[in-house]
Each structure stands twice: as C-alpha cells, then as structure tokens.
N, C-alpha and C positions, 0 to 999 in steps of 0.2 A: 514618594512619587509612585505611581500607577505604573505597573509591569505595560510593558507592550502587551496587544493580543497577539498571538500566536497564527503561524500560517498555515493553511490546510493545502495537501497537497493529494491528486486525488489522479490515481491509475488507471483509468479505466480500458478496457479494450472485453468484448463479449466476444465478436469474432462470429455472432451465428452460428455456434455449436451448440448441441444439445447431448451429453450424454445417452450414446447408447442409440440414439436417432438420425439419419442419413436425412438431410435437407437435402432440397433442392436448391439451385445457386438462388433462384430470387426469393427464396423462403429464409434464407440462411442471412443474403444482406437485409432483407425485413427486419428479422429477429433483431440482428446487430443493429442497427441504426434507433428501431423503437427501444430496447435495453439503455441502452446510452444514455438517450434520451432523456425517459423514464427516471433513470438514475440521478442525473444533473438536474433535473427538477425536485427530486428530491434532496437532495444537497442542498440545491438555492433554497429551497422551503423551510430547510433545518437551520442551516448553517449561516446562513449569510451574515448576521448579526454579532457571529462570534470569531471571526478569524479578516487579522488585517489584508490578507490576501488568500485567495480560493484559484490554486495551479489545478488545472485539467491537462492532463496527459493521455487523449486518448487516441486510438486506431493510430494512424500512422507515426503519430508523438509518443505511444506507449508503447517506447524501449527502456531497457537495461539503461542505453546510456544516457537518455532522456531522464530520467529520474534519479539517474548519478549527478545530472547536471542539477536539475531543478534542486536538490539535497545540496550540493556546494554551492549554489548563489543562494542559498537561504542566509549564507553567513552563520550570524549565533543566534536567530531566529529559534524559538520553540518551534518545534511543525508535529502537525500530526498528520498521519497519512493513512489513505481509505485505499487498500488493494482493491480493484473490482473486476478483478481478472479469475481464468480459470489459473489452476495448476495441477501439478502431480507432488509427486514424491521429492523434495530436496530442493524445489523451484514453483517460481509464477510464472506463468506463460505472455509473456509482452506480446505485441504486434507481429505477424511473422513467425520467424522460427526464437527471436530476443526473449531469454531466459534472465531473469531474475534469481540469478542462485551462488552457488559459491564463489564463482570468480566475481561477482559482484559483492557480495559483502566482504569477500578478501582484502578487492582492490580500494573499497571503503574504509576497513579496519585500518591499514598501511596509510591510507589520505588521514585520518585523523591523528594516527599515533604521531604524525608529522607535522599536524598541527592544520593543514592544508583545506579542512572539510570541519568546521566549526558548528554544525546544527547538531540544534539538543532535538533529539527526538523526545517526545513526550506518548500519545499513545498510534499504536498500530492497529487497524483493523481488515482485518482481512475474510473477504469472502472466497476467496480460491478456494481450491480444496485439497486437503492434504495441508492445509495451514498451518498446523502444529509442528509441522515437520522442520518450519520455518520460524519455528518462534527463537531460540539459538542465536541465532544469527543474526536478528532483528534486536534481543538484547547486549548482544554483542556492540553491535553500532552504539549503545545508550541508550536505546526505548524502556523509558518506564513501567508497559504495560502493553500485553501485545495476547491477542486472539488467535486461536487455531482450529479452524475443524479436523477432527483425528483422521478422517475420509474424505470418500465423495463428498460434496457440500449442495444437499439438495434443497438448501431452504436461503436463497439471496432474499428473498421478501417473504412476506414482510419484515424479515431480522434487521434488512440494511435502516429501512424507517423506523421500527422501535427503538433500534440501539443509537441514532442520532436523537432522536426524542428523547430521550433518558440520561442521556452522554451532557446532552448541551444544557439540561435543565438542571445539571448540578449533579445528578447521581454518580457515585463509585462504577468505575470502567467494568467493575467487576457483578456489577447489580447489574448496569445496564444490558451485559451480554448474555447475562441470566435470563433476564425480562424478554429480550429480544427473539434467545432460542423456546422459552418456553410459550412465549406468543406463537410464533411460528411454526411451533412442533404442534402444538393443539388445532390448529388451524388445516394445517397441510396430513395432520392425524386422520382427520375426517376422510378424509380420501387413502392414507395409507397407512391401514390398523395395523393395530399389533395383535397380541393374541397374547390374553392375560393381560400381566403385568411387566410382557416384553414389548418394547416399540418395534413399529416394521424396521427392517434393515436400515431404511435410506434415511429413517426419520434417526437413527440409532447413529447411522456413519457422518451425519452433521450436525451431531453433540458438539459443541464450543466449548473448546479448553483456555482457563485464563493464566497467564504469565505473567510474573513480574508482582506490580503493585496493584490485585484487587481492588484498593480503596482510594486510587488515583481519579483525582477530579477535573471537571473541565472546570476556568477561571470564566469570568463572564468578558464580553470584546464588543469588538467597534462594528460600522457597517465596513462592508470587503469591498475590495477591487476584484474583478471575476476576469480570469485570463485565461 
C-alpha cells in the first residue's frame, strides 16, 4: 500500500524588516505583504504536487502557538515545515513579539513524551537566521533533517526556490541546501565580494549548516488542499 503524502507546513511572517535598514511604515507593510507573497507562489509553484495538505501560517496566524497547533492536528502525519521568518539567537521571530524557542520545544517535547503530539517531523527548513542555533531542538521534536544558517541569513532567494527545486525532484536534503546556498552565494557574490579566497562577511554569515540525515529524501505526492 502507497504511504500517504506527507503535509507541508509553512511559517511565514517577513514583518517589513530589513537588517540594518529604518523603513518607513508604508515601505515596511510593502516589503511585508510582496515577501509573502512572493513566497507562496513560490511554494504553490514547487510544492503543490507533493504534499496532501499546504498549512500557511502567516502575519497574524504566525505564532508560537499557531504552529503548536497546526503540529498537534497533524496527528501522525509526516510534515515537513518551511520557517520563513526572521530570527536571532535561540529562537524564530513569529508575528508580534511570539518567539519560537525554548518554551516551545519544551512544551512539545513533554506533548509527545505523553503521547499527546503524534507528528513525525521529516525535514525542517529554515531561513531565519541564526538557524543553527535552532537545529537541537527541532531534532529533538524528531526531525530527520534540519538546516541552519550559522548567522545573519542574507540569502532567502534565490535559496528558498532552488532548495524546493531540488528537495521535491528527489534530491538528498543535504545536496539540495548545498545547491541552494551555492547558487545563491554566486549570484548575490556579484554584488558582495570577497577578497581572495574569503567570501564577504554576509555572503560567509549565511553558510547552511545541515543536521540530522544529509541523504534524507522527499517521496513523491498527490495534488494539496491549500489552506
């Protein structure tokens, strides 16, 4: 018998921040709203074919305990989940002031030990930054496979479109975030060299560390329900 496909669950919140950059309020909800956007077309362009359900959690829905939720009605659902939030050090930045961090994978770890939070994580992607900080605690829950940038994360794109390009077509979780940061490091290069054989800082501080099972693969799925 044919596994289910698996459900994709996807965080988003951009927020109109730019590192380092003082928007103005209607430049900042611009930013936010086209990000988003942007993003979810990219998702339905990649992904639609391969997950029995595509959760959006974004702006006011990307909290903490929005994604506590959407994670416990999975059931025993595979899921794999797309961070598309900023972060720092020890946490994702949800909606607001809603952090993504220890008291959330605590109060997760404690739902499962109890039997009460039944999803298999399979892989994590994360473009926040400071990712790795967070890798821990994401295999802690069960994730098979999970991405970090060791810093700042200045490269969301093209990495978020190559590494679903690559993810979904069969490649190792582990090739794919290869392919993904070296595409985008070459590309966003052109604009911020390095000197030698060192990359500039930013190009440097959004190296992708992989966790878990490098050679973890996506199965092939149905068409989604998009909610």
């Amino acid at each position: 018998m044919t596994a289910p496909s698996p459900q994709l669950i996807v965080f988003l919140e951009n927020g109109g921040h730019v590192e380092g950059l003082a928007l103005p309020p209607w430049a900042s909800r611009l930013m936010d709203w086209a990000v988003e956007e942007y993003a979810k077309a990219v998702i339905w362009l990649h992904a639609r074919r391969h997950y029995a359900a595509i959760v959006v959690l974004e702006d006011r829905r990307a909290t903490a305990a929005a994604l506590w939720e959407a994670l416990v009605a999975a059931e025993d659902a595979v899921v794999d989940l797309l961070m598309l939030v900023h972060g720092q050090e020890g946490y994702a930045c949800g909606h607001g002031r809603s952090a993504v961090g220890a008291d959330f994978f605590e109060g997760l770890r404690l739902l499962r030990a109890a039997g009460a939070a039944r999803f298999r994580l399979r892989a994590v992607y994360q473009m926040n930054c400071y990712g790795a900080s967070l890798a821990p605690a994401w295999l802690s829950l069960g994730a098979q496979a999970v991405n970090g940038a060791e810093g700042i994360n200045w490269l969301p794109e093209p990495s978020l479109s190559v590494f679903l390009r690559r993810w979904l077509a069969g490649r190792p979780f582990g090739e794919a975030i290869a392919d993904s940061y070296r595409v985008a490091s070459r590309l966003l290069g052109l604009v911020w060299r390095g000197q030698g054989d060192r990359p500039h800082p930013k190009i440097a501080s959004s190296r992708m560390q992989v966790f878990g099972d490098r050679k973890l693969c996506a199965g092939q799925g149905s068409q989604v329900a998009f909610s």
